[in-house]
C-alpha positions as CSV (number, residue, x, y, z in Angstrom):
1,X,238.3,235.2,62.4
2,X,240.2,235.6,65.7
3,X,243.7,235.0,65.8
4,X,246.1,232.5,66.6
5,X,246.6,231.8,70.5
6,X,250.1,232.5,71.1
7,X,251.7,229.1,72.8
8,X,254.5,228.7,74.7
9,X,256.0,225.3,75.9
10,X,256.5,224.2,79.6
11,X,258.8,221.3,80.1
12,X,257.6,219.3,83.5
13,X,261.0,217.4,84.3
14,X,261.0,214.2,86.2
15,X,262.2,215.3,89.8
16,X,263.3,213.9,92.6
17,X,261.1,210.4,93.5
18,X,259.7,210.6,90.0
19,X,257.5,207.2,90.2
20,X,257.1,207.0,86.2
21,X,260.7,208.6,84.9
22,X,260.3,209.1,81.1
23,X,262.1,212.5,80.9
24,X,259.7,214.3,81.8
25,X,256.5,215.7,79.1
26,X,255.9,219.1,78.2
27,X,252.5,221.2,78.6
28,X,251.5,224.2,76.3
29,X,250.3,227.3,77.6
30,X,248.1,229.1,74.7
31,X,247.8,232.8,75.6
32,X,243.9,234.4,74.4
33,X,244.3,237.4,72.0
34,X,242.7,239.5,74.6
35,X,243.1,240.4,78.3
36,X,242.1,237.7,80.0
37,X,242.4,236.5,84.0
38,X,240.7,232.7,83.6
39,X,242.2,229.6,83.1
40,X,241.5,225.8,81.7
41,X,243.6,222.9,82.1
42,X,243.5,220.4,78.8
43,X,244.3,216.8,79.1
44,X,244.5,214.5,76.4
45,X,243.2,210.8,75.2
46,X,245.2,207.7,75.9
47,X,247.1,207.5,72.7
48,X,247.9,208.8,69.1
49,X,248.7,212.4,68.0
50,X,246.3,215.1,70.6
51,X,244.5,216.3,67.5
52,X,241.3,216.2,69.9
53,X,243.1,218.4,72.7
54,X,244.8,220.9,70.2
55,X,241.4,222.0,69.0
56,X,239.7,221.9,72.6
57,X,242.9,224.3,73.9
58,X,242.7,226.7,70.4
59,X,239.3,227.1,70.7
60,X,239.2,227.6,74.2
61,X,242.0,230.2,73.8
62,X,240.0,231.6,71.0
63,X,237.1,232.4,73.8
64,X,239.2,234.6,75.6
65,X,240.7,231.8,78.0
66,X,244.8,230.6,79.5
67,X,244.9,227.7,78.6
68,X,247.4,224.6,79.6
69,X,247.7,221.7,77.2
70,X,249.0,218.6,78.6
71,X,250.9,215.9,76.7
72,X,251.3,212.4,78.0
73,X,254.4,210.8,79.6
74,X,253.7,208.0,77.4
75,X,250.2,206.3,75.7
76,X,248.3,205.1,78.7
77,X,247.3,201.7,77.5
78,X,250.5,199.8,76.0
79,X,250.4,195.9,75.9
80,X,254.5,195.3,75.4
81,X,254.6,196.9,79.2
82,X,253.3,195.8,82.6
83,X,249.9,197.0,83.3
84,X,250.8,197.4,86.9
85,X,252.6,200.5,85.8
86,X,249.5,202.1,85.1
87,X,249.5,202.8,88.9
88,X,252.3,204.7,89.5
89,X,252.1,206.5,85.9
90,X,248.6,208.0,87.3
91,X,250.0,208.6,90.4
92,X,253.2,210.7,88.7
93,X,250.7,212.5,86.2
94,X,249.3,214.0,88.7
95,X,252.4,215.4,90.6
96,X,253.4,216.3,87.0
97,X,249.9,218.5,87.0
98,X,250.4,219.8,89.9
99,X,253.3,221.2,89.4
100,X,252.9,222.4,86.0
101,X,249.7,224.2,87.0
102,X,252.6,225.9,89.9
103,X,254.4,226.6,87.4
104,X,251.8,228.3,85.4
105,X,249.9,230.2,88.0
106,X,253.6,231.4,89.1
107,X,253.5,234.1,85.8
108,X,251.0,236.0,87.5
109,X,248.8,235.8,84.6
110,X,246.1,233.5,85.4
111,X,244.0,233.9,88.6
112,X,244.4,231.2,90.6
113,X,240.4,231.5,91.8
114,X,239.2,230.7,88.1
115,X,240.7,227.7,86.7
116,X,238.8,225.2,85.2
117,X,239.4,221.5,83.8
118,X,238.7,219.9,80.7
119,X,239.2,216.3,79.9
120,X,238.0,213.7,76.9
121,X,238.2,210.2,77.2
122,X,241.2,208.9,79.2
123,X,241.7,212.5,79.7
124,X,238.0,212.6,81.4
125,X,239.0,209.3,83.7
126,X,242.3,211.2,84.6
127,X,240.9,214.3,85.2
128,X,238.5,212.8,88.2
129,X,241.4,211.7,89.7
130,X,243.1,215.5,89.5
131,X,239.7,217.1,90.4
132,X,239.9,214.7,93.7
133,X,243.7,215.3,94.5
134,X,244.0,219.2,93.7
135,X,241.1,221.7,95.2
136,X,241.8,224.7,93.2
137,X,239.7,223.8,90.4
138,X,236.4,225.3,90.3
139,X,234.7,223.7,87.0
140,X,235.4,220.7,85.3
141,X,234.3,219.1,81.7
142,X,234.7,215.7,81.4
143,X,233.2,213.7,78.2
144,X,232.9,210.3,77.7
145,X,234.9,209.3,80.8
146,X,234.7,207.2,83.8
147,X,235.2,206.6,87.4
148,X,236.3,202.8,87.6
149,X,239.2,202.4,85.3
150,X,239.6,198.4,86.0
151,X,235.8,197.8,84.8
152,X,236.5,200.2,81.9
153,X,239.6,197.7,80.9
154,X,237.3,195.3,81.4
155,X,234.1,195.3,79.8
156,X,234.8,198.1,77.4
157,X,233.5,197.3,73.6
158,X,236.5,199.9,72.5
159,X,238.6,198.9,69.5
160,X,241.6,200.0,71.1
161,X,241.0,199.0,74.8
162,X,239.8,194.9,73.2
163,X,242.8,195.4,71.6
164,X,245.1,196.2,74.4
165,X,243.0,193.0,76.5
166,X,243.7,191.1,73.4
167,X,247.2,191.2,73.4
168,X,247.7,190.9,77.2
169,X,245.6,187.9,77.3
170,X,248.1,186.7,74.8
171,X,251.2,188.0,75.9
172,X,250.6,186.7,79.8
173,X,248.7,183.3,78.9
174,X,245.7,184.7,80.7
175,X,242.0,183.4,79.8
176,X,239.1,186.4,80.1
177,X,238.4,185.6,83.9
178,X,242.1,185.5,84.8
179,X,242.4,188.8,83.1
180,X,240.1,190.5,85.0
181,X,241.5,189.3,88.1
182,X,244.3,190.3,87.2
183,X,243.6,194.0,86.0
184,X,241.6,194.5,89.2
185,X,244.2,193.3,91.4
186,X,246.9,195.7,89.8
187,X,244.5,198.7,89.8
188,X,242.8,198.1,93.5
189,X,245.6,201.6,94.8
190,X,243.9,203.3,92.4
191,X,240.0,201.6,93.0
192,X,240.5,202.4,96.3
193,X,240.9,205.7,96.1
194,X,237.6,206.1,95.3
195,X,238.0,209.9,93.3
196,X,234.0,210.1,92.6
197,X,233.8,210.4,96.3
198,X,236.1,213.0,97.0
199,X,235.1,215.4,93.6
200,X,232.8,218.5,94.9
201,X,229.3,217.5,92.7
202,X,229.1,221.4,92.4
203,X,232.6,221.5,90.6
């Protein structure tokens, strides 16, 4: 059995003109056992522990791969908060990407030609968003994902996303129909930003 990855934290502060300021969140860079010049960027579900993104990053470390977890500045879908903060919370997860993968490539260790993406879940509809807003992937695996994350909200027969509709319908006063509206409304910056279109199919 191969070793352990070695794993070291990076801490992603909030910055000037943060647009989502929770502190920051923290990444974690597992090191392969052996020499190794490629890379793979992890992102995680919408909620809960990242059970699912530990094992994806330890066993792509295993295979001889960098590779950067990412934690969440906060679970995506929350129904005590404002759904229109969905917006800017993508939008700063991606700067926070960004610059962590700066940070990163900065040790020297990783080539910045080879780095690849890996995303399950909300961490699949997430990851189209970073594959359309940052050209230095080169391969991307997303499972179970999606491109239109108001339709997802939506129609989705997910416990946990009939859940979050469930309690905004009741928190707000808002029938199904209203709902809707309302969650496309909020999400149209994002809509309209159309990532699928922008994503090299070849990627």
């Amino acid at each position: 059995m191969k070793a352990l990855p070695e794993s070291q934290p990076i801490h992603i502060p909030d910055g000037p003109g943060c647009l989502f300021p929770t502190g920051g969140l923290k990444a974690h860079w597992l090191r392969p056992a052996s020499p190794s010049r490629t890379g793979v960027v992890v992102l995680p579900i919408q909620a809960g522990d990242y059970e699912v993104s530990k094992l994806l990053a330890d066993h792509l470390a295993r295979c001889g791969h960098h590779t950067l977890r990412f934690e969440r500045r906060r679970d995506w879908l929350e129904a005590d908060r404002d759904p229109a903060e969905l917006v800017p919370h993508l939008r700063q997860y991606l700067r926070d990407i960004s610059t962590g993968i700066d940070l990163w490539l900065q040790q020297g260790e990783v080539d910045a030609a080879r780095v690849g993406l890996m995303g399950v879940s909300m961490g699949a509809i997430v990851g189209t968003a970073v594959l359309a807003a940052d050209p230095r992937f080169k391969a991307s695996v997303l499972v179970i994902g999606g491109a239109d994350l108001s339709d997802i909200l939506i129609t989705a027969d997910d416990q946990a996303i009939e859940e979050y509709r469930n309690a905004l319908k009741a928190r707000l006063g808002l029938d199904d129909e209203q709902l809707a509206a309302r969650i496309r409304e909020i999400l149209s910056p994002i809509t309209e930003m159309d990532p699928t279109g922008k994503v090299d199919p070849g990627t």
